[in-house]
Backbone as CSV, one residue per row, in Angstrom:
resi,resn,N_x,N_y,N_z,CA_x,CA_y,CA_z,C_x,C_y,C_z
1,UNK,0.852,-1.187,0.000,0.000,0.000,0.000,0.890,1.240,0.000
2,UNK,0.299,2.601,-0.918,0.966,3.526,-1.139,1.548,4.516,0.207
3,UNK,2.220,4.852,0.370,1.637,5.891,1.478,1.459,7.341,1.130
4,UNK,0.657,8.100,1.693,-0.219,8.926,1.246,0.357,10.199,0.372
5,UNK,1.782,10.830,0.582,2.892,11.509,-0.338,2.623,10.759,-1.528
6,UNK,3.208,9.609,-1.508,2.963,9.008,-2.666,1.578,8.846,-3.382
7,UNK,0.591,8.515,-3.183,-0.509,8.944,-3.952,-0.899,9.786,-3.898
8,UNK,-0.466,11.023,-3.412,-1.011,12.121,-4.010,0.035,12.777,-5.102
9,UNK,1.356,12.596,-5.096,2.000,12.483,-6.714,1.300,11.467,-7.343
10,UNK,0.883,10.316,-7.124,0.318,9.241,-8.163,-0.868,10.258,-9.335
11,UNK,-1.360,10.620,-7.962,-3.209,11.545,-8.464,-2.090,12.829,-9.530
12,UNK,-1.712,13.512,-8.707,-0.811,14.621,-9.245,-0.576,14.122,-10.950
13,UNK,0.645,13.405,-10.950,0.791,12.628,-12.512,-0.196,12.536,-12.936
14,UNK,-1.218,12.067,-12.550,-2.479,11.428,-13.707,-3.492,12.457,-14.491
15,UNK,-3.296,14.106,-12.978,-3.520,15.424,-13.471,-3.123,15.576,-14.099
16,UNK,-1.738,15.676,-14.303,-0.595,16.389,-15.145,-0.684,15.626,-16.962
17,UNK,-0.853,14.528,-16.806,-1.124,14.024,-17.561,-2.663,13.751,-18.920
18,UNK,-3.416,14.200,-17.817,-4.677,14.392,-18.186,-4.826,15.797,-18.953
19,UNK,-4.148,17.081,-18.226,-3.945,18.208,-18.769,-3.726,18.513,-20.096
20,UNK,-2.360,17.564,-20.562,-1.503,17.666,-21.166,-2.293,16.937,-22.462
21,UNK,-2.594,16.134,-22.371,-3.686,15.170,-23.253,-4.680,16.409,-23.691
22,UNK,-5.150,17.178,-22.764,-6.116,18.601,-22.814,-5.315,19.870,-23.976
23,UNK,-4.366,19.587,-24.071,-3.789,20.636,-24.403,-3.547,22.046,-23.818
24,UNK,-3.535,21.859,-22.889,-3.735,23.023,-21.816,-2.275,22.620,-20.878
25,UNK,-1.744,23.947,-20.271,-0.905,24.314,-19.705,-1.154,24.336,-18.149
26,UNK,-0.152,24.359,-17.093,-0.600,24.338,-15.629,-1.222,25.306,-15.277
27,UNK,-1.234,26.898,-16.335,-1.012,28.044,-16.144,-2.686,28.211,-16.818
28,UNK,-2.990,27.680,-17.820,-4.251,27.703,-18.568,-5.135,26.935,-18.012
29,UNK,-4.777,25.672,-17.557,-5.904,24.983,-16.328,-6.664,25.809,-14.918
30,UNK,-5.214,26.376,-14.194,-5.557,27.371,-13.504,-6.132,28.381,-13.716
31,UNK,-5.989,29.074,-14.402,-7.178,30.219,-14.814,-8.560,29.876,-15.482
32,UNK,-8.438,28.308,-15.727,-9.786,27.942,-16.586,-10.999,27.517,-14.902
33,UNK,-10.027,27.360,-14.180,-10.638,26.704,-12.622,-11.341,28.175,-11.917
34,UNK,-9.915,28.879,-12.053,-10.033,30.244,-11.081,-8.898,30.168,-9.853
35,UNK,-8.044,29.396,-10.036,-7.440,29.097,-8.993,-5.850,29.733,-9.104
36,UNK,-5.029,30.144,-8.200,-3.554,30.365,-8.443,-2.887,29.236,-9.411
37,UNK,-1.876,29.333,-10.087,-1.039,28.650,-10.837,-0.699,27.655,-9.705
38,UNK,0.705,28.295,-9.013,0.659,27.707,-7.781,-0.029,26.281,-6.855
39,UNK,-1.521,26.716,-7.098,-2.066,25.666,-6.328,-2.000,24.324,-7.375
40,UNK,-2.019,24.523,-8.674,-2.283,23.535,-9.695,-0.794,22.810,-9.311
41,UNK,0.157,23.653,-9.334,1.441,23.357,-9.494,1.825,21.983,-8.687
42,UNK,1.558,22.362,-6.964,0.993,21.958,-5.983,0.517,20.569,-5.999
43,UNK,-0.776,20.539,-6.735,-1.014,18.968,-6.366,-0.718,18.426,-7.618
44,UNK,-0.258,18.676,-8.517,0.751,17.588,-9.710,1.959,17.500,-9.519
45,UNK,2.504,18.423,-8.150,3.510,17.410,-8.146,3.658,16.718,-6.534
46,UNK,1.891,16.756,-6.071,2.012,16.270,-4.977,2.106,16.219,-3.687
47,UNK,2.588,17.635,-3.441,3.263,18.066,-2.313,1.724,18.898,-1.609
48,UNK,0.899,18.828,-2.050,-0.364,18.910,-1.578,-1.697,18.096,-1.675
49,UNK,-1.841,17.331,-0.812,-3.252,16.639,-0.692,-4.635,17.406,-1.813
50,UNK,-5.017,16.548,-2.465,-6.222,17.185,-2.961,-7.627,16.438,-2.492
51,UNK,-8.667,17.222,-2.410,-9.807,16.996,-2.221,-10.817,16.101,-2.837
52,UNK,-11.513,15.353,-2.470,-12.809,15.301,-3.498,-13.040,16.008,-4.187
53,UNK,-13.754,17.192,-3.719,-14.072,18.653,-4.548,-13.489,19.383,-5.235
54,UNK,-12.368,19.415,-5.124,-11.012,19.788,-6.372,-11.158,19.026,-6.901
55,UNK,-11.057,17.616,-6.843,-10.442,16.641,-8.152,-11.959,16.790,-9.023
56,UNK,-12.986,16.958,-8.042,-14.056,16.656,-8.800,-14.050,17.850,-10.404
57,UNK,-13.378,19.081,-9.318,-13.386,20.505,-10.750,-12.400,20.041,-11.298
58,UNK,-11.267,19.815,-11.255,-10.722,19.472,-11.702,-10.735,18.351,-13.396
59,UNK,-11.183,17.638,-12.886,-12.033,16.766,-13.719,-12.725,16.792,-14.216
60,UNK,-13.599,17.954,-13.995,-14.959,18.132,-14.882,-14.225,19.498,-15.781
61,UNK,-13.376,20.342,-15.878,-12.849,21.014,-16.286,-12.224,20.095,-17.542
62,UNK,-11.417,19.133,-17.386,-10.829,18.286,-18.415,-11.405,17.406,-18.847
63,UNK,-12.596,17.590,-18.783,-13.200,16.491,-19.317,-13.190,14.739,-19.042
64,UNK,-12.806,15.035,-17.902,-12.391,13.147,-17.555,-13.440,12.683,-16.348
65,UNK,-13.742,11.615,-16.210,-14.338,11.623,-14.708,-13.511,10.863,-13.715
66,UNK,-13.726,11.434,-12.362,-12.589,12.154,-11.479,-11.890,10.433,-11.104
67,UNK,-13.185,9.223,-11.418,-12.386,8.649,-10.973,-10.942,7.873,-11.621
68,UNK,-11.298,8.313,-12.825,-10.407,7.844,-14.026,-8.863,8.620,-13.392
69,UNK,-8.568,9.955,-12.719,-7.738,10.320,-12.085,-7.295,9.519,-10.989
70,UNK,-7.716,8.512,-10.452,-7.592,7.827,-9.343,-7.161,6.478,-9.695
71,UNK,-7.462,6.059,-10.454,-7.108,4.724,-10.989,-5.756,4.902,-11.766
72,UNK,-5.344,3.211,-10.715,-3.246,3.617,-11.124,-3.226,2.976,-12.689
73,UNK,-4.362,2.233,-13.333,-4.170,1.404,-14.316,-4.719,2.289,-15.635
74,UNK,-4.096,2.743,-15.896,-4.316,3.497,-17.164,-4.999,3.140,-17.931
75,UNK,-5.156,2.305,-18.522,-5.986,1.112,-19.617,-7.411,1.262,-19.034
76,UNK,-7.292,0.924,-17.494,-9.281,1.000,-17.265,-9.240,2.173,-16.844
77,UNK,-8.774,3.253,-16.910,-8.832,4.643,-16.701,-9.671,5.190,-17.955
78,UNK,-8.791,4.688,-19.529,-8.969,5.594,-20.131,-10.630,4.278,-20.865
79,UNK,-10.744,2.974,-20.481,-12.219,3.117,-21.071,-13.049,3.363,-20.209
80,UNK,-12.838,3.647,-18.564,-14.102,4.637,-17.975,-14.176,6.002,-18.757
81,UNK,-13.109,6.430,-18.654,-13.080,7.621,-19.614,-14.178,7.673,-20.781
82,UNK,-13.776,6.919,-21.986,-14.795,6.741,-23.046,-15.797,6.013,-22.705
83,UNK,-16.245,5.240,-21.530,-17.651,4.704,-21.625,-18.270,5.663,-20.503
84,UNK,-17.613,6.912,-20.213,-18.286,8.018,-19.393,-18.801,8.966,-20.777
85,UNK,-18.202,9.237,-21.599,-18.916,10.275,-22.848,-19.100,9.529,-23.628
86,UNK,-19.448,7.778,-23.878,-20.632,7.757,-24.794,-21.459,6.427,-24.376
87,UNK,-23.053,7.094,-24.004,-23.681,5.766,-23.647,-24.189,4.822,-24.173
88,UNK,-23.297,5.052,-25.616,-24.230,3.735,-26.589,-22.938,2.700,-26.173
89,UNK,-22.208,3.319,-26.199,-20.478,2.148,-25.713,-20.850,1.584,-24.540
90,UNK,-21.367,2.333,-23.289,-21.977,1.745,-22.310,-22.700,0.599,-22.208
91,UNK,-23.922,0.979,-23.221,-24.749,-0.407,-23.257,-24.341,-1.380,-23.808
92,UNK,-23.454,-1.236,-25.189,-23.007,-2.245,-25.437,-21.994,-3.060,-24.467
93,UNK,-21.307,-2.824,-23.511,-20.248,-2.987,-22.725,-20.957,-4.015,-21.858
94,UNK,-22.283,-3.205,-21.049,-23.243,-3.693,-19.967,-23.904,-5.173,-20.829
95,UNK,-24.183,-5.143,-22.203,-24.817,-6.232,-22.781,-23.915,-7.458,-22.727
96,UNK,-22.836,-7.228,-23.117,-21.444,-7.845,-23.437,-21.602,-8.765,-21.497
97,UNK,-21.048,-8.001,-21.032,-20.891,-8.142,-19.355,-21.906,-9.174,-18.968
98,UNK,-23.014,-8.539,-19.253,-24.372,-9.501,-18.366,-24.553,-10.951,-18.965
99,UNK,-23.827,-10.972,-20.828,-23.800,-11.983,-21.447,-22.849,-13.205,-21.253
100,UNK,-21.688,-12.198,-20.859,-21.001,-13.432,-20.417,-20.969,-14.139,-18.707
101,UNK,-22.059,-13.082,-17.952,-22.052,-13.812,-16.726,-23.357,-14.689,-16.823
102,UNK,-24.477,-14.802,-17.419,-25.200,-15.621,-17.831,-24.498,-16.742,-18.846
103,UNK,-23.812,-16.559,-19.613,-22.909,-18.068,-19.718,-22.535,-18.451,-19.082
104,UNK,-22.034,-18.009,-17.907,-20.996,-18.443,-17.022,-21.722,-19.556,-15.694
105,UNK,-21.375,-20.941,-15.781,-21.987,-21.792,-14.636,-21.156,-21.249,-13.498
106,UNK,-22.345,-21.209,-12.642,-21.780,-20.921,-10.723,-20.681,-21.376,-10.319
107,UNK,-20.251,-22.736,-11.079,-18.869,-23.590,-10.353,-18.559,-24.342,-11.284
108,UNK,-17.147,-23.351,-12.519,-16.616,-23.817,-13.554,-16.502,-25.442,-13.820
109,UNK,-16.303,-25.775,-12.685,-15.428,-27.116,-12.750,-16.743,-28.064,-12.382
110,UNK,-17.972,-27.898,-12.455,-19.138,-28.768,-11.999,-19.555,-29.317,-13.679
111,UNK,-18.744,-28.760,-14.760,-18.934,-29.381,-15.776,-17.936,-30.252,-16.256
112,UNK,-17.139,-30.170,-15.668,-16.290,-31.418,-16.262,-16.191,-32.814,-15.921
């Protein structure tokens, strides 16, 4: 388990990263929030705890949802990401899902 410095650079990076994907600057995020440069500066690189409620603006500012910032696995980061802005991907995802747990017998090995 992380300890808590460390995930909040983890979160920090995934800001910084998310930004950058945005095309936006530490300097252009911050003024798009309302917030000092400074504070942005701050929690991407960690050295400040962020909030629910920040990450949440944060996130809704870049277009990501907040928890996709939280997740260390990039890969299921970025398809919450896309199955957060489009819900036809959703359903298909949810159809997919429910299909293969209805194939699926209770106790693999009761068929062999």
């Amino acid at each position: 388990m992380a300890v808590p410095h460390e995930q909040s650079r983890a979160v920090g990076q995934r800001i910084a990263a998310a930004r950058q994907r945005a095309g936006l600057s530490i300097r252009d995020l911050a003024k798009r929030i309302g917030w000092p440069r400074d504070t942005m500066v701050n929690y991407e690189l960690g050295r400040r705890a962020i909030t629910i409620e920040r990450l949440q603006i944060i996130a809704d500012t870049l277009g990501v949802p907040p928890a996709a910032l939280l997740l260390e696995n990039s890969q299921l980061a970025d398809v919450l990401s896309r199955l957060s802005t489009d819900p036809s991907l959703l359903a298909h995802v949810r159809f997919f899902l429910d299909t293969l747990q209805d194939d699926m017998p209770a106790d693999p090995f009761s068929a062999m």
